[in-house]
Z-matrix of the N, CA and C atoms (Angstrom, degrees):
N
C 1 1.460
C 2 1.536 1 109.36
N 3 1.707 2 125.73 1 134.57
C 4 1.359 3 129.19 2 170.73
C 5 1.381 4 109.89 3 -62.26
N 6 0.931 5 117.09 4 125.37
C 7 1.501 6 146.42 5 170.83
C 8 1.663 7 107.48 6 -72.23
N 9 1.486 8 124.45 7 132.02
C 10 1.428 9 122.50 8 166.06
C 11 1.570 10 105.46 9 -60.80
N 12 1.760 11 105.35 10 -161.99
C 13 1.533 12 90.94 11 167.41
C 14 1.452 13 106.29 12 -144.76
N 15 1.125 14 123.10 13 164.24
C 16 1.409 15 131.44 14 -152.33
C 17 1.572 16 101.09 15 -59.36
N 18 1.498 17 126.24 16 -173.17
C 19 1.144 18 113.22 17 179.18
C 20 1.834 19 111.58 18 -106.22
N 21 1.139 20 114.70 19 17.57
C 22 1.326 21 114.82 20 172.82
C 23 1.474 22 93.08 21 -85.36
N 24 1.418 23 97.20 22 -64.93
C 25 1.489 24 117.75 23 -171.88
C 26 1.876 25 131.87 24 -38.71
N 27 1.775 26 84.48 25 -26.48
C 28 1.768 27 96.64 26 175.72
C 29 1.536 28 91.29 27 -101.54
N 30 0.959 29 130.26 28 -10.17
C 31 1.666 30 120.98 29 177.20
C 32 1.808 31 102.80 30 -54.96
N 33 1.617 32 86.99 31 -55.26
C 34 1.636 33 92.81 32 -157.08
C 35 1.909 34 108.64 33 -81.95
N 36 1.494 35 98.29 34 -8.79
C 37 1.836 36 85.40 35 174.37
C 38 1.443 37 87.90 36 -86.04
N 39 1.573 38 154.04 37 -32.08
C 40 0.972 39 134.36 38 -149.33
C 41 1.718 40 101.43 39 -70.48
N 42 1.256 41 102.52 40 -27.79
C 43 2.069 42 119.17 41 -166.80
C 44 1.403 43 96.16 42 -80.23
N 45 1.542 44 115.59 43 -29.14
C 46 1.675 45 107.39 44 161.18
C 47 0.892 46 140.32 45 -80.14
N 48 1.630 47 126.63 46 -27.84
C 49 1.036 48 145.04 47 171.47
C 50 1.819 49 117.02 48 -59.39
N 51 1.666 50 89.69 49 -49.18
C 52 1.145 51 106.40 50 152.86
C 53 1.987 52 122.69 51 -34.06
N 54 0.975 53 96.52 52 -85.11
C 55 1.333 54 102.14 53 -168.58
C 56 1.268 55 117.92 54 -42.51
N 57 1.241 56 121.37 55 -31.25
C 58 1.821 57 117.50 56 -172.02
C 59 1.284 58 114.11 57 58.08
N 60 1.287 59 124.17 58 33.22
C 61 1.462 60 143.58 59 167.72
C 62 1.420 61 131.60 60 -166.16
N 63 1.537 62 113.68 61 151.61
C 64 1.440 63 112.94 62 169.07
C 65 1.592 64 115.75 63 -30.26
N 66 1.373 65 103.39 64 161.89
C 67 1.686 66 107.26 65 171.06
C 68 1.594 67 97.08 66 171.12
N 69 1.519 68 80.17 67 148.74
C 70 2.076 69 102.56 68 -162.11
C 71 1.842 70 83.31 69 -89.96
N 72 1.836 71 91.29 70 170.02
C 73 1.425 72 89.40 71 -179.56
C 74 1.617 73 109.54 72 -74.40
N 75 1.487 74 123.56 73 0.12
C 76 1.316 75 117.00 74 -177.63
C 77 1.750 76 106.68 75 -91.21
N 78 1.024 77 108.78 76 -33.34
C 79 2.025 78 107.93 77 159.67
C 80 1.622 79 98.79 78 -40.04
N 81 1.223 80 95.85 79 -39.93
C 82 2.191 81 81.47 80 -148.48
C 83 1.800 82 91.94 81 -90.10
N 84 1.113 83 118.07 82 -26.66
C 85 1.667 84 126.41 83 -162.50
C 86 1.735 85 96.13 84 -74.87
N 87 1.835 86 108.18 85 -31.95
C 88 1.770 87 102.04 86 -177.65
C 89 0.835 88 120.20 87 -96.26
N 90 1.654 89 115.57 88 -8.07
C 91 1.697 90 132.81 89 168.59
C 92 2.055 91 100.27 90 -75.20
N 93 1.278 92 123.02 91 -45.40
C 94 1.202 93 88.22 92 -175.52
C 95 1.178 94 123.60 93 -130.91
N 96 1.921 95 105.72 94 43.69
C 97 1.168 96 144.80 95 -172.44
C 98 2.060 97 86.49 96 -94.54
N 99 1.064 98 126.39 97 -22.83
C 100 1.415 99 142.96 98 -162.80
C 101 1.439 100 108.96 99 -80.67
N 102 1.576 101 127.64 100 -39.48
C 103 1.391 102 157.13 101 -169.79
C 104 1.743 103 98.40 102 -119.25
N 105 0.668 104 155.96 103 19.87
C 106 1.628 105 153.54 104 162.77
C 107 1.090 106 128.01 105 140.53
N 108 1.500 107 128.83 106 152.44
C 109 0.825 108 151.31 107 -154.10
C 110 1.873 109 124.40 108 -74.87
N 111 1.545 110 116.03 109 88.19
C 112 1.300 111 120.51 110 -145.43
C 113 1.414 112 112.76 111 -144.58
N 114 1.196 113 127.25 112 129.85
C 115 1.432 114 130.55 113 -153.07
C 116 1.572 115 100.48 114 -93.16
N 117 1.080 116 120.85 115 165.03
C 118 1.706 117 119.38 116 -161.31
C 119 1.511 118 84.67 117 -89.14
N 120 1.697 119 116.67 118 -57.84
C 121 1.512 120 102.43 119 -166.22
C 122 1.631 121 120.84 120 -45.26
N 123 1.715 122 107.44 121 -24.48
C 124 1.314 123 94.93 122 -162.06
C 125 2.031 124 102.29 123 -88.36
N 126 0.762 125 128.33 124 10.22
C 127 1.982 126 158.82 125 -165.16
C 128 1.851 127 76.29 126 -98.37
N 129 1.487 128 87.44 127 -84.47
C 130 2.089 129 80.71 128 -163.11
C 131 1.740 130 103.64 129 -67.61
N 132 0.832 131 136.71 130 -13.38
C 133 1.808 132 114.46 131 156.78
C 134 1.025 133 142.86 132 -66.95
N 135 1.723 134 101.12 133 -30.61
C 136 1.434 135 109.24 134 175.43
C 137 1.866 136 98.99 135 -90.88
N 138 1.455 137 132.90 136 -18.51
C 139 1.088 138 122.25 137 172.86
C 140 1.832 139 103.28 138 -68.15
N 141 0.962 140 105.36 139 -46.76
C 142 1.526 141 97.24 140 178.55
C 143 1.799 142 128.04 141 -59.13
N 144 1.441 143 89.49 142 -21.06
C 145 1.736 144 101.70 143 -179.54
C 146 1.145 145 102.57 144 -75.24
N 147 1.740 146 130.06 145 -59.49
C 148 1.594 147 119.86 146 165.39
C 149 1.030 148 125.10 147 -51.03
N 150 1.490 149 136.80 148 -13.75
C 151 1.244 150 140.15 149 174.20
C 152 1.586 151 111.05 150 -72.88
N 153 1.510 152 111.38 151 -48.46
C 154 1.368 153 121.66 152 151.31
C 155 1.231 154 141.44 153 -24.75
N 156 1.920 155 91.39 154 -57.87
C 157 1.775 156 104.80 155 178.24
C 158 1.559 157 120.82 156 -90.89
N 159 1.727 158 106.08 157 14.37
C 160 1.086 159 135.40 158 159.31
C 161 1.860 160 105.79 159 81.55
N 162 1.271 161 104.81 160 40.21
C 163 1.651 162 113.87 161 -165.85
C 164 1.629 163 105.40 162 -102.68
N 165 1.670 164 116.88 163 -41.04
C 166 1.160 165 119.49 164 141.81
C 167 1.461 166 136.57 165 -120.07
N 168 1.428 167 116.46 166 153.77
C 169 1.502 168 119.47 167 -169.16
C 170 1.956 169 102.10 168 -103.57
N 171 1.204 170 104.83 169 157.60
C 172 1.514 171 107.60 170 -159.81
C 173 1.473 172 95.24 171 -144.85
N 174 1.614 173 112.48 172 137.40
C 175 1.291 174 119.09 173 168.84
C 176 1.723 175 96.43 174 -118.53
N 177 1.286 176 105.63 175 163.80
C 178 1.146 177 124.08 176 157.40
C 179 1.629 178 144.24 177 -74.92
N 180 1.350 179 127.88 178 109.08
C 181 1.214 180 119.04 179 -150.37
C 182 1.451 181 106.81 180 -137.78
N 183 0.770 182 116.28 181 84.87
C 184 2.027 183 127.02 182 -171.31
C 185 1.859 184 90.63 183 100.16
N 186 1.767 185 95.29 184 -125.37
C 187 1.471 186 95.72 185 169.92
C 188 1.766 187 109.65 186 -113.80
N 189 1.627 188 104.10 187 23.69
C 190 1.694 189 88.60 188 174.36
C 191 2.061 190 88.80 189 -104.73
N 192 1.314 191 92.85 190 -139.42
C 193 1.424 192 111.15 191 -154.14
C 194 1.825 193 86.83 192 -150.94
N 195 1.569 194 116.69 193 133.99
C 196 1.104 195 131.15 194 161.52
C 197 1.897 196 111.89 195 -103.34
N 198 1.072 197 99.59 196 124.86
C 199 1.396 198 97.12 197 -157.42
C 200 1.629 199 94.34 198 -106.70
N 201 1.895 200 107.91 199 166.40
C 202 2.089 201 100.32 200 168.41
C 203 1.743 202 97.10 201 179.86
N 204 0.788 203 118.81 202 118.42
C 205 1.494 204 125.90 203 174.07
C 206 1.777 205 134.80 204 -3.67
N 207 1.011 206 159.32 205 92.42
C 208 1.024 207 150.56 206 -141.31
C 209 1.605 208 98.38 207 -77.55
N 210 0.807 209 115.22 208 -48.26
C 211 1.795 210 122.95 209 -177.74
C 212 1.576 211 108.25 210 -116.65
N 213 1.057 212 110.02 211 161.04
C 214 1.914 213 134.63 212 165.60
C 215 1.684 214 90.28 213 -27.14
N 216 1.635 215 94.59 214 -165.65
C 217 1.895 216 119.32 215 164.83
C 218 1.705 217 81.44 216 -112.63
N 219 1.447 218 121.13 217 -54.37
C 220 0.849 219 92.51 218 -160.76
C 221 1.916 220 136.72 219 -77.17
N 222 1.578 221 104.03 220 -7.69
C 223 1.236 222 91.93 221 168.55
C 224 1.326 223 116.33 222 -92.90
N 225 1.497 224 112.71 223 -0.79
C 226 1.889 225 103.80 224 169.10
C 227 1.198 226 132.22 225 -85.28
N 228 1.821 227 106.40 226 -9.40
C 229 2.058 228 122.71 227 136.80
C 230 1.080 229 104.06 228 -74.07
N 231 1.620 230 141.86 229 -24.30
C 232 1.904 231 99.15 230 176.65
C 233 1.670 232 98.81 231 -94.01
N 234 1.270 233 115.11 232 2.17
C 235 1.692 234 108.87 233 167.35
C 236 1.611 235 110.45 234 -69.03
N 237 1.193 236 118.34 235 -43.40
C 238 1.403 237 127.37 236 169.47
C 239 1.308 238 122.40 237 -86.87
N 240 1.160 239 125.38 238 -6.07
C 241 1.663 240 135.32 239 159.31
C 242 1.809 241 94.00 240 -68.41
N 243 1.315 242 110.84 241 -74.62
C 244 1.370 243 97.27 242 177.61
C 245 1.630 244 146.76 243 -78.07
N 246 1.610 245 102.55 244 6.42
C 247 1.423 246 104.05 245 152.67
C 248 1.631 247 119.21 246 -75.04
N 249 0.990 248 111.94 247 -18.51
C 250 1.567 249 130.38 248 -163.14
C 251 1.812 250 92.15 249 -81.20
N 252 1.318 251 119.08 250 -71.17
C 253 1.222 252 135.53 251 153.51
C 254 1.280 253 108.02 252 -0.80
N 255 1.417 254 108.61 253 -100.46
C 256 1.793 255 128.69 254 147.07
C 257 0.984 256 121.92 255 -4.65
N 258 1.304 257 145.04 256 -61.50
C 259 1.425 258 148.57 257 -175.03
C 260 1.546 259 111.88 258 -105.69
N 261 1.703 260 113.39 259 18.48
C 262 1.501 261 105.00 260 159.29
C 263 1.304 262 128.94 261 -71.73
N 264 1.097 263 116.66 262 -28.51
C 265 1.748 264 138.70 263 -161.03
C 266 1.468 265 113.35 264 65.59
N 267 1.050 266 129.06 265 14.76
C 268 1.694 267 123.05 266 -178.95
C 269 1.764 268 86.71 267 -154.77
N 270 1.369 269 119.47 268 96.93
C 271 1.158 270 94.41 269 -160.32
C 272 2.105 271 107.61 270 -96.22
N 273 1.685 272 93.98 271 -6.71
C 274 1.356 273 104.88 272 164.40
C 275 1.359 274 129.28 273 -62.48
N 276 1.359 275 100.64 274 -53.18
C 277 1.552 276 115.80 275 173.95
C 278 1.721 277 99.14 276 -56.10
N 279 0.941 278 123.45 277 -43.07
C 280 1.989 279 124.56 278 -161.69
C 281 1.259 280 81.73 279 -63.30
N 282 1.426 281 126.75 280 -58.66
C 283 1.757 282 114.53 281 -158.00
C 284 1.291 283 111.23 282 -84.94
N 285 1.637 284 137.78 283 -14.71
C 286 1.429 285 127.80 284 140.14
C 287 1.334 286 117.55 285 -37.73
N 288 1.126 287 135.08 286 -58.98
C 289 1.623 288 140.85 287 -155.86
C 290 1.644 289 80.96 288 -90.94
N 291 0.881 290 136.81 289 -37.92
C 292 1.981 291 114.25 290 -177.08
C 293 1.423 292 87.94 291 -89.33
N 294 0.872 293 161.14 292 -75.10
C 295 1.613 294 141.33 293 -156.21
C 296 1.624 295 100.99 294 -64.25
N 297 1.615 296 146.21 295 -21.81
C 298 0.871 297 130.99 296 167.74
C 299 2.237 298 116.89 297 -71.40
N 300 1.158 299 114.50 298 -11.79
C 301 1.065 300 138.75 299 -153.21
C 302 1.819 301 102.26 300 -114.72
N 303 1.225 302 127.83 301 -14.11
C 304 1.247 303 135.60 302 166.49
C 305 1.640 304 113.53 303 -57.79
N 306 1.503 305 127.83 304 139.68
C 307 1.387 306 141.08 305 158.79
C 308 1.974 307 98.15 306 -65.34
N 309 1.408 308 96.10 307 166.76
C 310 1.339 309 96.38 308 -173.86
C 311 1.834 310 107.33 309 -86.41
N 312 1.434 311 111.13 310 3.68
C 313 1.442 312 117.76 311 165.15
C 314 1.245 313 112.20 312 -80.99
N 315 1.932 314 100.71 313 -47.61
C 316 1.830 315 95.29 314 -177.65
C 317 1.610 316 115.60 315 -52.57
N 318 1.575 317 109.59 316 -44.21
C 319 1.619 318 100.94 317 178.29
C 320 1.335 319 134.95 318 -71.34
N 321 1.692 320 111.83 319 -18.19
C 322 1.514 321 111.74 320 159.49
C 323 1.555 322 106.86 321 -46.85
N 324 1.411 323 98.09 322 -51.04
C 325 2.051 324 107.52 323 -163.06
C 326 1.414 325 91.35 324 -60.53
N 327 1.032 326 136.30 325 -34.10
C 328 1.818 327 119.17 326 -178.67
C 329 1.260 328 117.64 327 -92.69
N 330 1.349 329 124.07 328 -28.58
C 331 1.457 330 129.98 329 163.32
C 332 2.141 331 99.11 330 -50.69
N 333 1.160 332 100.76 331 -68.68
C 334 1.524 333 106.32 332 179.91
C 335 1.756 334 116.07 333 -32.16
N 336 1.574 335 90.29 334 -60.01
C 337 1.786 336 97.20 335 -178.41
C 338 1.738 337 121.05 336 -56.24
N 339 1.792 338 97.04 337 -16.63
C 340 1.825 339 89.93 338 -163.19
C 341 1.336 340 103.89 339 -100.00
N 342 1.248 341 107.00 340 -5.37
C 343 1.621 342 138.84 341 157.01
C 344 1.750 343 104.61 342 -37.00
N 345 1.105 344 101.08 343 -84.87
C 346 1.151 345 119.09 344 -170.47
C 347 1.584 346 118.36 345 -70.51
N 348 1.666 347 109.72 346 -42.07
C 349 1.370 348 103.80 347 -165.64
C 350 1.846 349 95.75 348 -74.78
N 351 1.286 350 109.31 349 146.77
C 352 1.831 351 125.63 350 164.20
C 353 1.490 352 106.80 351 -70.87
N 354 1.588 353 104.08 352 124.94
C 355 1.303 354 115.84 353 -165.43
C 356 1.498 355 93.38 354 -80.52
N 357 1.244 356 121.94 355 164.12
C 358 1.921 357 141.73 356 -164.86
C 359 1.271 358 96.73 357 -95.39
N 360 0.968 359 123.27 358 176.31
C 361 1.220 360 143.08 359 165.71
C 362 1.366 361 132.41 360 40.72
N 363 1.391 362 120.74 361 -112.77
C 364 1.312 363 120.18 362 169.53
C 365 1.609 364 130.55 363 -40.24
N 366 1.567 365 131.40 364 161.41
C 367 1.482 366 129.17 365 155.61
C 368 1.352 367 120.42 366 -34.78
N 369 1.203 368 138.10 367 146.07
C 370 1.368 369 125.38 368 174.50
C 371 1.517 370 102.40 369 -107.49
């Protein structure tokens, strides 16, 4: 099952996601060196741990590493929307109680999406 991610760890994909570009661990270490008090090594460990858990991909650029998201934000919540899914065991009942549990924005946004997405399988 996908695991969320810690809260250092979603700090710094949010500052990537953000950016819409490459960035060394010293971009991200002076961006949130700005908002609190945070040591560079611990910036490049946890960049290397998502790099690990395969969240960001990293090239080499002198002797650091330019780092940038492998996927969206948003498909690495429907990656964890559907492990969650996955590991409910009733997986009807899970999406009753989350579609009963929606704001009246969240259900426009899903009315909208089923709109658009092409239904599987059968004739419609």
């Amino acid at each position: 099952m996908m695991r969320g991610l810690g809260e250092l760890e979603s700090t710094i994909m949010d500052r990537m996601w953000a950016r819409r570009r490459p960035a060394s661990v010293r971009d991200v270490f002076e961006d949130l060196r700005q908002e609190r008090a945070i040591a560079y090594t611990t910036v490049m460990t946890v960049m290397d741990k998502l790099h690990t858990k395969g969240l960001l991909k990293r090239q080499p650029v002198g002797r650091a590493y330019v780092y940038e998201p492998v996927a969206s934000k948003e498909a690495y919540t429907a990656d964890l929307m559907r492990s969650a899914l996955a590991g409910s065991g009733n997986q009807a009942a899970t999406l009753v109680h989350f579609i009963e549990r929606l704001t009246p924005e969240e259900a426009t946004a899903l009315e909208a999406a089923l709109q658009v997405f092409p239904h599987k399988g059968g004739a419609a």
